[in-house]
BADOSE-326797 format. One line per field, with one value per residue (C-alpha): residue number from 1; residue in three letters; x, y, z. Coordinates in nm, 4 decimals, decimal comma. Example, Ala and Ser with C-alpha at 12.3 -4.5 7.8 and 13.67 -1.06 7.14 Angstrom:
// residues 2
fivex: (1/2)
sefi: (ALA/SER)
px: (1,2300/1,3670)
py: (-0,4500/-0,1060)
pz: (0,7800/0,7140)
This chain:
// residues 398
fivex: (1/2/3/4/5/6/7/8/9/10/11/12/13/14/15/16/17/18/19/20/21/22/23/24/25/26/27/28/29/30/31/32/33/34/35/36/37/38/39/40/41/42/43/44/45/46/47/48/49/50/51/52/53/54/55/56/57/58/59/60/61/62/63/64/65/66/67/68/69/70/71/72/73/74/75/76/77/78/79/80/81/82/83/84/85/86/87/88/89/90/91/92/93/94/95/96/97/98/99/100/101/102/103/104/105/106/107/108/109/110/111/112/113/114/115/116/117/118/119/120/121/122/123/124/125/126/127/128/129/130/131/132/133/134/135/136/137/138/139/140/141/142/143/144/145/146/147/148/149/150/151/152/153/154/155/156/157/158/159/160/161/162/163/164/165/166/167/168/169/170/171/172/173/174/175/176/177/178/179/180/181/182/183/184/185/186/187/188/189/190/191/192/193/194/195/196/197/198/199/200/201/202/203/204/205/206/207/208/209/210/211/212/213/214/215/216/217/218/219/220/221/222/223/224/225/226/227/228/229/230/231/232/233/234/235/236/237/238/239/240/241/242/243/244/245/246/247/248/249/250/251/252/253/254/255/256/257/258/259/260/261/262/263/264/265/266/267/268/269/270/271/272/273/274/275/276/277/278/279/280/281/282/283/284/285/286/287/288/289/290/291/292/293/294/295/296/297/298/299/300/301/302/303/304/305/306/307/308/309/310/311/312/313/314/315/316/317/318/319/320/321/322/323/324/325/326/327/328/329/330/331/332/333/334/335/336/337/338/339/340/341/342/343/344/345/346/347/348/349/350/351/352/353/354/355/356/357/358/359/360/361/362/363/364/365/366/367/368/369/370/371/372/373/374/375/376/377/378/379/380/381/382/383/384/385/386/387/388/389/390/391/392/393/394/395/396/397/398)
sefi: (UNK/UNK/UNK/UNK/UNK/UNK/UNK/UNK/UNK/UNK/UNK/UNK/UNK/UNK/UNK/UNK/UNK/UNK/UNK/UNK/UNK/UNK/UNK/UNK/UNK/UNK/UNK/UNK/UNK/UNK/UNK/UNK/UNK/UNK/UNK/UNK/UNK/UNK/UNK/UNK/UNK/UNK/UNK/UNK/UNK/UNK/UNK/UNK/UNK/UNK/UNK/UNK/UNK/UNK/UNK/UNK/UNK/UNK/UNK/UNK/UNK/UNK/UNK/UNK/UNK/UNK/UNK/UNK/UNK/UNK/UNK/UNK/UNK/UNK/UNK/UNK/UNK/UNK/UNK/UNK/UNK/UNK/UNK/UNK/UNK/UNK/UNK/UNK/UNK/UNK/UNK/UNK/UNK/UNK/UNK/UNK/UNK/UNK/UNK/UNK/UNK/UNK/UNK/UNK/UNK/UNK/UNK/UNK/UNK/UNK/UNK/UNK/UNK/UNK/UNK/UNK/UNK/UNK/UNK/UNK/UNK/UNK/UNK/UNK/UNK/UNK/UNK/UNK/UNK/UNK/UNK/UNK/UNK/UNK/UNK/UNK/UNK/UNK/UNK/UNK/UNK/UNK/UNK/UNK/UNK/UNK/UNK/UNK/UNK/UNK/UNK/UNK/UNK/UNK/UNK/UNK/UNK/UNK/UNK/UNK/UNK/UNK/UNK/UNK/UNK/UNK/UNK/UNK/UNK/UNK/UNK/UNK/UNK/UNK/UNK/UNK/UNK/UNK/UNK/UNK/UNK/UNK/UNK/UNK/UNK/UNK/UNK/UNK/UNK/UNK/UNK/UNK/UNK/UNK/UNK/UNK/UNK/UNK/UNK/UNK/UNK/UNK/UNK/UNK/UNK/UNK/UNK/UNK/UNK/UNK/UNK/UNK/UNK/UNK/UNK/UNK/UNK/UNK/UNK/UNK/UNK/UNK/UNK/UNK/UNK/UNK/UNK/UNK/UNK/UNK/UNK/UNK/UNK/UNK/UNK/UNK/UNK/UNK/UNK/UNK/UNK/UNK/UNK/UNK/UNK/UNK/UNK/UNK/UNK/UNK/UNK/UNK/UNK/UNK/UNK/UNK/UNK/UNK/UNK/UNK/UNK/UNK/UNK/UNK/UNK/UNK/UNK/UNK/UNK/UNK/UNK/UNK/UNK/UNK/UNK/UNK/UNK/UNK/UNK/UNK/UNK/UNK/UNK/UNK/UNK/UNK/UNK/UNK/UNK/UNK/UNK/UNK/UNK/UNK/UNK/UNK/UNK/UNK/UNK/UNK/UNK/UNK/UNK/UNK/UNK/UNK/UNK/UNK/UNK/UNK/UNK/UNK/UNK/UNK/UNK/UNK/UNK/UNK/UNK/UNK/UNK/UNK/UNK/UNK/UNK/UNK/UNK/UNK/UNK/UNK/UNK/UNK/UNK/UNK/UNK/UNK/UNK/UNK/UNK/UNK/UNK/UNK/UNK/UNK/UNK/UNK/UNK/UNK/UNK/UNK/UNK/UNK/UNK/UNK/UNK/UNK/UNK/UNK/UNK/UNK/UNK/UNK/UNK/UNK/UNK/UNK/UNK/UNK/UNK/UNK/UNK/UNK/UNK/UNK/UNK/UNK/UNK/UNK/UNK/UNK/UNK/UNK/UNK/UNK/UNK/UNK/UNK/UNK/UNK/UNK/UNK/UNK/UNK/UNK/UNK/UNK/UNK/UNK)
px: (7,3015/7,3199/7,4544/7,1502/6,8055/6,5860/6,8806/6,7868/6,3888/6,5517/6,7581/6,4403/6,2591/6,5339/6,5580/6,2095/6,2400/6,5010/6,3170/5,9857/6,1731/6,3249/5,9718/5,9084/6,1383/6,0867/5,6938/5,7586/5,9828/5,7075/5,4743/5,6894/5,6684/5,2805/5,2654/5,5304/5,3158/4,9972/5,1788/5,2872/4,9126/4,7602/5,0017/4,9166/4,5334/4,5814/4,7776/4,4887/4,2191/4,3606/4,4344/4,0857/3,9099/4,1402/3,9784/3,6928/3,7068/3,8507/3,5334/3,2784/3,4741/3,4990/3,1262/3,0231/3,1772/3,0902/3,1877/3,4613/3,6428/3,7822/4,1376/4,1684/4,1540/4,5236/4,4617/4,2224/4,3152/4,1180/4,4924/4,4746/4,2242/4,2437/4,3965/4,1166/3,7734/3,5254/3,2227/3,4106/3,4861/3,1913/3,2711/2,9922/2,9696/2,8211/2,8930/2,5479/2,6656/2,6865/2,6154/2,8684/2,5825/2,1733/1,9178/1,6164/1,5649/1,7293/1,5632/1,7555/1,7146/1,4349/1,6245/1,5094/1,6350/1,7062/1,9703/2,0942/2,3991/2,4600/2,8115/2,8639/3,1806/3,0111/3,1115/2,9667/2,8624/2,6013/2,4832/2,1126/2,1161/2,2524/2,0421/1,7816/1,9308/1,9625/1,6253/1,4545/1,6757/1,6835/1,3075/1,3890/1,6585/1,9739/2,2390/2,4580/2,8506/2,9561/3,3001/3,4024/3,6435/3,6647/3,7374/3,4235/3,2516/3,0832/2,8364/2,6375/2,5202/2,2027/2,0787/1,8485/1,9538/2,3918/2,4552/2,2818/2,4899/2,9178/3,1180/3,4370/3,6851/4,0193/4,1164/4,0575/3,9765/3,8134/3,4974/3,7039/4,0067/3,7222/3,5347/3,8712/3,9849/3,6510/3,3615/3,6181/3,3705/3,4267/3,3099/2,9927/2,8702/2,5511/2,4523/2,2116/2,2977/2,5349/2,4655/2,7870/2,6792/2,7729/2,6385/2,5389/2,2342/1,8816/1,6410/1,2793/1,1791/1,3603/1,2555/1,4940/1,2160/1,0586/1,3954/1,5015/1,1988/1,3010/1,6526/1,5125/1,2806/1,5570/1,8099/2,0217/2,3445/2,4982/2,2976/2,2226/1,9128/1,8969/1,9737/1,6802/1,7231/1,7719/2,0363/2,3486/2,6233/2,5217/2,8570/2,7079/2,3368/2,2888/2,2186/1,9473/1,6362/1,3673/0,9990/0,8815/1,0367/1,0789/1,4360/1,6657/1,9879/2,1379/2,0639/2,0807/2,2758/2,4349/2,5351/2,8597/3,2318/3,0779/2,7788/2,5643/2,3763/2,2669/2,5932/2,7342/2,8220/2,9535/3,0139/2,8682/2,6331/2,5250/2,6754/2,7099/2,6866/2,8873/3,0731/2,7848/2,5665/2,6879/2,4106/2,6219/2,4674/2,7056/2,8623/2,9464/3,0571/3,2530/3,4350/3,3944/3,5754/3,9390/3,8739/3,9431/4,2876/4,4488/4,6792/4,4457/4,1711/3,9858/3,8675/3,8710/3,8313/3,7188/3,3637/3,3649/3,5376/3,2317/3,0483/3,3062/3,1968/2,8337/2,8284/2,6907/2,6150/2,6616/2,4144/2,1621/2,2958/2,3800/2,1017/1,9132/1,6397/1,4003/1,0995/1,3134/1,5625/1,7816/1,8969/2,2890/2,3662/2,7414/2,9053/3,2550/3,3621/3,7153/4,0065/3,7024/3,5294/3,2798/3,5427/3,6216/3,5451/3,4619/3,7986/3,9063/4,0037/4,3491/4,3703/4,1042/4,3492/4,6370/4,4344/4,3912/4,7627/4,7389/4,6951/4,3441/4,3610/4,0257/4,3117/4,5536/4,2977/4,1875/4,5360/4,6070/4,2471/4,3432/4,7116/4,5121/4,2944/4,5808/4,7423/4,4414/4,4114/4,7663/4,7320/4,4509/4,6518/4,9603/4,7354/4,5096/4,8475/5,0033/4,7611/4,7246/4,4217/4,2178/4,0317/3,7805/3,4265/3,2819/3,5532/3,3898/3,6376/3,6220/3,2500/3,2641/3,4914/3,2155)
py: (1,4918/1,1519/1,0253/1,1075/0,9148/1,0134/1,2131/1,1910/1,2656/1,5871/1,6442/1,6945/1,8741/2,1674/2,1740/2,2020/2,4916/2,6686/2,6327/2,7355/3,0935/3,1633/3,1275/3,3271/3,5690/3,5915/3,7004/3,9615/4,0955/4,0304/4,1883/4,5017/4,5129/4,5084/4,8816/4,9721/4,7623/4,9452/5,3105/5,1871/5,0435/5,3247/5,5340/5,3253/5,3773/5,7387/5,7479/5,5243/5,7453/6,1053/5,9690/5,8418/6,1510/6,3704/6,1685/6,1603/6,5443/6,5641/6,3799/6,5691/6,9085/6,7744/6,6267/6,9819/7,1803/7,1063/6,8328/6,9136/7,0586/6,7021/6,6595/6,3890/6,6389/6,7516/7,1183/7,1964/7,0213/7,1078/7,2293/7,4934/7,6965/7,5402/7,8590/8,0373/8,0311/7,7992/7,9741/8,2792/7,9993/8,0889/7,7493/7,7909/8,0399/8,1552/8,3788/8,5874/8,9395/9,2182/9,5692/9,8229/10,0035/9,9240/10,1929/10,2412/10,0732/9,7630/9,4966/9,1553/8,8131/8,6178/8,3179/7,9908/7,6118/7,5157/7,7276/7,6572/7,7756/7,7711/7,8406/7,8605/8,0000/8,2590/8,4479/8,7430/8,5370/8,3565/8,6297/8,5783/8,2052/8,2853/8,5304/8,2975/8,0156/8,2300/8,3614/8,0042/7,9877/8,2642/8,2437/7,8900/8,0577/7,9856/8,2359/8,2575/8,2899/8,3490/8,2496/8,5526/8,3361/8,6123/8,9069/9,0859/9,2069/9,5663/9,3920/9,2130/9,5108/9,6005/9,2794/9,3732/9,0602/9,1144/9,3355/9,0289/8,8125/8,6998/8,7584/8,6166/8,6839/8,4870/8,5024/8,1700/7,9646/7,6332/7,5421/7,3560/7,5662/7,8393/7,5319/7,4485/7,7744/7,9461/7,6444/7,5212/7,3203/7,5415/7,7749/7,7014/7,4700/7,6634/7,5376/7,2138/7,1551/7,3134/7,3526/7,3259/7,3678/7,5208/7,7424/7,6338/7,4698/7,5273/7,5522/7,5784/7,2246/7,2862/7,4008/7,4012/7,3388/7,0293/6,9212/6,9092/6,7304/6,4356/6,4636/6,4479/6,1811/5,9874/6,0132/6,1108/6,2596/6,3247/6,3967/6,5826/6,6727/6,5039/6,5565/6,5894/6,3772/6,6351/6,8433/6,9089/6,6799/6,3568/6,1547/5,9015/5,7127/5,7546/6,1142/6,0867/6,1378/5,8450/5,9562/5,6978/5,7585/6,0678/5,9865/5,6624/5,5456/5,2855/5,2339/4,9645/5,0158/4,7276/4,9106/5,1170/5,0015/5,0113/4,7241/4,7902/4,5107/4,4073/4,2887/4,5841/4,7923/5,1226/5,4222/5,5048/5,2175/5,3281/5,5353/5,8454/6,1836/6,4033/6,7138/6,9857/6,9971/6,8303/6,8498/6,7622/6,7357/6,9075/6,6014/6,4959/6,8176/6,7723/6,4437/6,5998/6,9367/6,7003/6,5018/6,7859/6,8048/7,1728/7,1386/6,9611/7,1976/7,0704/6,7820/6,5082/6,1235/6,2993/6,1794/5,8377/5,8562/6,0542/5,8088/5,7111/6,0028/5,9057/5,8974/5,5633/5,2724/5,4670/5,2694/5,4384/5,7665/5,9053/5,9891/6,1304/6,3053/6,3001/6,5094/6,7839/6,7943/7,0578/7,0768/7,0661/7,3121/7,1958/7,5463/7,5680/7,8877/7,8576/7,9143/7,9407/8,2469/8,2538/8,3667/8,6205/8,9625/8,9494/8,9515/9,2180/9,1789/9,1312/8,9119/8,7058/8,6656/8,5768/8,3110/8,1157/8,0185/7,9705/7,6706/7,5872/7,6713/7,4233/7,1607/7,2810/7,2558/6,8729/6,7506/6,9503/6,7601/6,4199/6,4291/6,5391/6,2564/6,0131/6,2334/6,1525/5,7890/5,7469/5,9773/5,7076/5,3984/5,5234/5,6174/5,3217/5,1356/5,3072/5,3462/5,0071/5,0163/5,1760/4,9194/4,9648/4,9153/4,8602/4,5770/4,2976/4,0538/4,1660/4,1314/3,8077/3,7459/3,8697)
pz: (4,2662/4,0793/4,4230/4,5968/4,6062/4,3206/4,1570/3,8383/3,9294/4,1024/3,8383/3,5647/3,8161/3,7982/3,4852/3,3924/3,6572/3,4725/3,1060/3,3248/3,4738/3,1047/2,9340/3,1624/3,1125/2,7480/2,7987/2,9787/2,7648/2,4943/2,7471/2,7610/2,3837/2,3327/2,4589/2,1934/1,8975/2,0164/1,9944/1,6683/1,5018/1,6918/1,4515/1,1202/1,2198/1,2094/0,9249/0,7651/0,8685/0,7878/0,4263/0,3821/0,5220/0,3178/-0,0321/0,1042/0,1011/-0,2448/-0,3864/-0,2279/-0,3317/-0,6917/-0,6878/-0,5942/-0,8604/-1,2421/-1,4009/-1,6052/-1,2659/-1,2021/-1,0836/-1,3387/-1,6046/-1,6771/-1,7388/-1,5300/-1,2161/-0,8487/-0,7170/-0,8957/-0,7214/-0,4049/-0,2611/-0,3331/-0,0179/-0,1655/-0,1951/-0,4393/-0,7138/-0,9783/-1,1743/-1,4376/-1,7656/-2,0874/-2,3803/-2,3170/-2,3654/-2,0257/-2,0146/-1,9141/-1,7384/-1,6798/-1,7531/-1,7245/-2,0902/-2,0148/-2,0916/-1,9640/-2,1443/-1,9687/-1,8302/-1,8622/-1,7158/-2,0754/-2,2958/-2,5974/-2,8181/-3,2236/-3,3375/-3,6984/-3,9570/-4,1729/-4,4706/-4,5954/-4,9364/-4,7521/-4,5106/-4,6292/-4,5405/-4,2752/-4,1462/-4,2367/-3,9690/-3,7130/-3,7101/-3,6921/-3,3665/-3,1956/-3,0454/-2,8723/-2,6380/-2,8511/-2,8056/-3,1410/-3,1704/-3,5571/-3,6513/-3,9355/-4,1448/-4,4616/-4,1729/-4,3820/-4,0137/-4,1245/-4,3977/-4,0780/-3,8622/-4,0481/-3,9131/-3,6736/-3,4521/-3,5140/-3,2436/-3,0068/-3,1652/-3,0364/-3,3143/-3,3410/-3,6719/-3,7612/-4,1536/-4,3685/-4,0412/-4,0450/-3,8177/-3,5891/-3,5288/-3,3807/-3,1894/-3,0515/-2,9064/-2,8252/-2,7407/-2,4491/-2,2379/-1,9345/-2,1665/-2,2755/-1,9508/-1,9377/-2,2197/-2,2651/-2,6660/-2,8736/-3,2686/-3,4604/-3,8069/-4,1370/-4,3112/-4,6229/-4,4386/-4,5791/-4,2503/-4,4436/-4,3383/-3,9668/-3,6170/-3,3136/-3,0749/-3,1989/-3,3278/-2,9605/-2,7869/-3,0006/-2,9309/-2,5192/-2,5426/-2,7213/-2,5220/-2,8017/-2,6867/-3,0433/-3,3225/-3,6506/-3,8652/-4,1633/-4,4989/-4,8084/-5,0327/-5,3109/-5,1120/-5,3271/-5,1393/-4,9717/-4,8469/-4,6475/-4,6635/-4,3139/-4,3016/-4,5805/-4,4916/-4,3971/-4,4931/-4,2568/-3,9412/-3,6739/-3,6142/-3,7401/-3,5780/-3,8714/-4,2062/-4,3829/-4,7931/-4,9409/-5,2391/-5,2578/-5,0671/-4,7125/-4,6940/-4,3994/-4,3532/-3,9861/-3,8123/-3,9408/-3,5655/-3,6324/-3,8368/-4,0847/-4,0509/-3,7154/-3,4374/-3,6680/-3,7915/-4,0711/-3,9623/-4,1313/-3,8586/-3,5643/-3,2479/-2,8933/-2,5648/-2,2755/-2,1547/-2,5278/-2,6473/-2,3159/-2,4832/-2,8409/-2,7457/-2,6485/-2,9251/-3,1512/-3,2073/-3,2389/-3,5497/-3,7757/-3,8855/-4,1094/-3,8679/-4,1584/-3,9831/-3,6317/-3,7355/-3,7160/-3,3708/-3,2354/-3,1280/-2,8089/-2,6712/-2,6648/-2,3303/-2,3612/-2,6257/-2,9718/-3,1558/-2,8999/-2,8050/-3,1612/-3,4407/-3,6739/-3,6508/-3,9916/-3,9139/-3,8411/-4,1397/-4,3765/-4,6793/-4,7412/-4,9983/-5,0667/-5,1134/-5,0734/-4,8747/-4,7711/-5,0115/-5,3167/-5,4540/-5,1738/-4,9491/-5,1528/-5,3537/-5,7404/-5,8568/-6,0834/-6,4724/-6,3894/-6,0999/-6,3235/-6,5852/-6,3328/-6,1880/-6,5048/-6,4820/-6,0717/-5,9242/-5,7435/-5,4396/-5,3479/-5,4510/-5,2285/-4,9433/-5,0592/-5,0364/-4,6711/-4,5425/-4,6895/-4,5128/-4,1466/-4,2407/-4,2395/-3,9201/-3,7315/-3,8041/-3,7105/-3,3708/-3,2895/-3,3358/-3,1619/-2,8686/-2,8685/-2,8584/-2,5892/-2,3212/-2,1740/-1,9809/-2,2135/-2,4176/-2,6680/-2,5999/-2,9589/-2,9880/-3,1399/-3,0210/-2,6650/-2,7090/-2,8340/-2,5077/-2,2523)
């Protein structure tokens, strides 16, 4: 070719030939792969789709049911009843009592949109407070669960309201072992508030019903009435009563160890209330029920972690509420003579060289205490994307 004229022209021209039928070449082999690369994104699209539509499901089956059906929630996940046709789940309960059979005398309990419950350990010392509690209750729709912690059970059926009444009995138990194994949350979702008091509480200067409109219009998700000023135990200044005010959420002491002055930010400045008389809303109770834990009974330290399950700002959503207040009587029931029969001559004599038992159950409540602060600092530490939200630093960060 170099020999003839305009070899070297020629020469170019074929080879840009030969690159031009390879390029060629090589797009329609890419052309034969598009249909493959379409099969396949079709595919991914699909894939992409079903998974979204299938949590999309999930959500609206869990926003349908109540709220503590959530498949985040470890023992009660939605996989568990999924087996079952969706309109036979009956998610929602109460501890109102059923007749075996209706007659013609049956009478059933008007229903109303807002229901209440009050749960309190009893002993058969302080049956005439109590009885005295429960009937300043009872006509604002409260249904009543006593926890029988002296076993005594007989001594409460000439009450004429008793046999209305759920009665629960577990020797020398503490408030919150019952709370914990009979107020589960699934349990009691019917109800709007639940009471968790003692019941050493004088009610004279208390009513439910006005209690509760303040506790509404607040927005107060945890709460408890407070205390008069001449009641026999007072721990903290919060919970004493203010003359001047229908409800108070701080106070403001600086005499004692704990100063609560204004930058003071949480408990027991503000954000808190004791362990007497406890009011929770059913989305805190929902928090408060976990919080509980089920070794430590006597529930020392759990209240100044209440207020993270507020449901909200604690220094808004936790109270007290003055108008409506009772007077702590400071008896001790369990493991003194409260709990107990008059003892006879002997056992008297005996128990002059025991030990006290009310010592005994100091020293178990101050080791739980000490438990429970530890419990919180190994979990705070371990779960990594929890962080808290009453941090000052991480306030001072935002």
């Amino acid at each position: 070719l170099e020999g003839m004229r305009g070899g070297p022209s020629l020469w170019r021209w074929l080879s840009r030939k030969r690159h031009f039928l390879l390029d060629g070449g090589s797009c329609r082999g890419k052309m034969k792969q598009l249909p493959l690369m379409g099969i396949i994104c079709t595919a991914m699209l699909f894939v992409i789709y079903r998974t979204a539509y299938y949590q999309y499901r999930e959500t609206m089956m869990e926003s349908t049911l109540p709220f503590y059906w959530s498949s985040n929630d470890q023992g009660l996940s939605i996989s568990r009843f999924r087996s079952l046709p969706r309109g036979i789940i009956e998610a929602k309960t109460d501890l109102e009592l059923k007749p075996l059979w209706r007659t013609s005398h049956f009478k059933p309990r008007k229903t109303q949109s807002s229901r209440y419950l009050l749960a309190m350990p009893v002993g058969i010392m302080q049956k005439q407070n109590v009885d005295l509690v429960v009937k300043r209750f009872l006509p604002e729709n409260f249904t009543v669960i006593l926890f029988h912690y002296d076993e005594n059970l007989e001594g409460w059926w000439n009450l004429d309201w008793s046999r209305e009444a759920i009665h629960v009995v577990a020797r020398n138990q503490t408030k919150w072992w019952f709370a914990k194994r009979f107020l589960h949350p699934a349990v009691v979702s019917m109800y709007d508030y639940i009471f968790l008091w003692d019941e050493d509480l004088g009610v004279e200067h208390f009513h439910p019903g006005r209690y509760l409109d303040i506790v509404k219009s607040e927005g107060l998700e945890i709460s408890q009435p407070a205390l008069d000023p001449n009641s026999t135990e007072i721990h903290h200044r919060i919970t004493v009563r203010n003359r001047m005010h229908a409800f108070h959420r701080r106070v403001y002491d600086s005499r004692g160890s704990i100063k609560c002055v204004e930058d003071s930010e949480g408990p027991p400045c503000t954000g808190f209330v004791e362990g007497m008389a406890p009011v929770f809303s059913r989305s805190a109770w929902h928090c408060a029920w976990h919080l509980i834990q089920n070794d430590l009974v006597h529930g020392w330290g759990m209240d100044m972690k209440l207020g993270y399950c507020a449901q909200g700002d604690r220094t808004k959503k936790v109270g007290i509420v003055d108008s409506e207040y009772v007077i702590h009587q400071g008896i001790q029931t369990l493991g003194g003579s409260s709990a107990k029969k008059a003892p006879i001559p002997e056992e008297a004599a005996i128990k002059k060289h025991s030990y006290d038992s009310r010592i005994e159950i100091r020293r178990q409540s101050m080791n739980e205490l000490q438990t429970f602060k530890k419990r919180w600092d190994r979990a705070v530490e371990e779960d990594s994307k929890w962080s808290d939200p009453y941090s000052r630093n991480r306030r001072l960060r935002s």
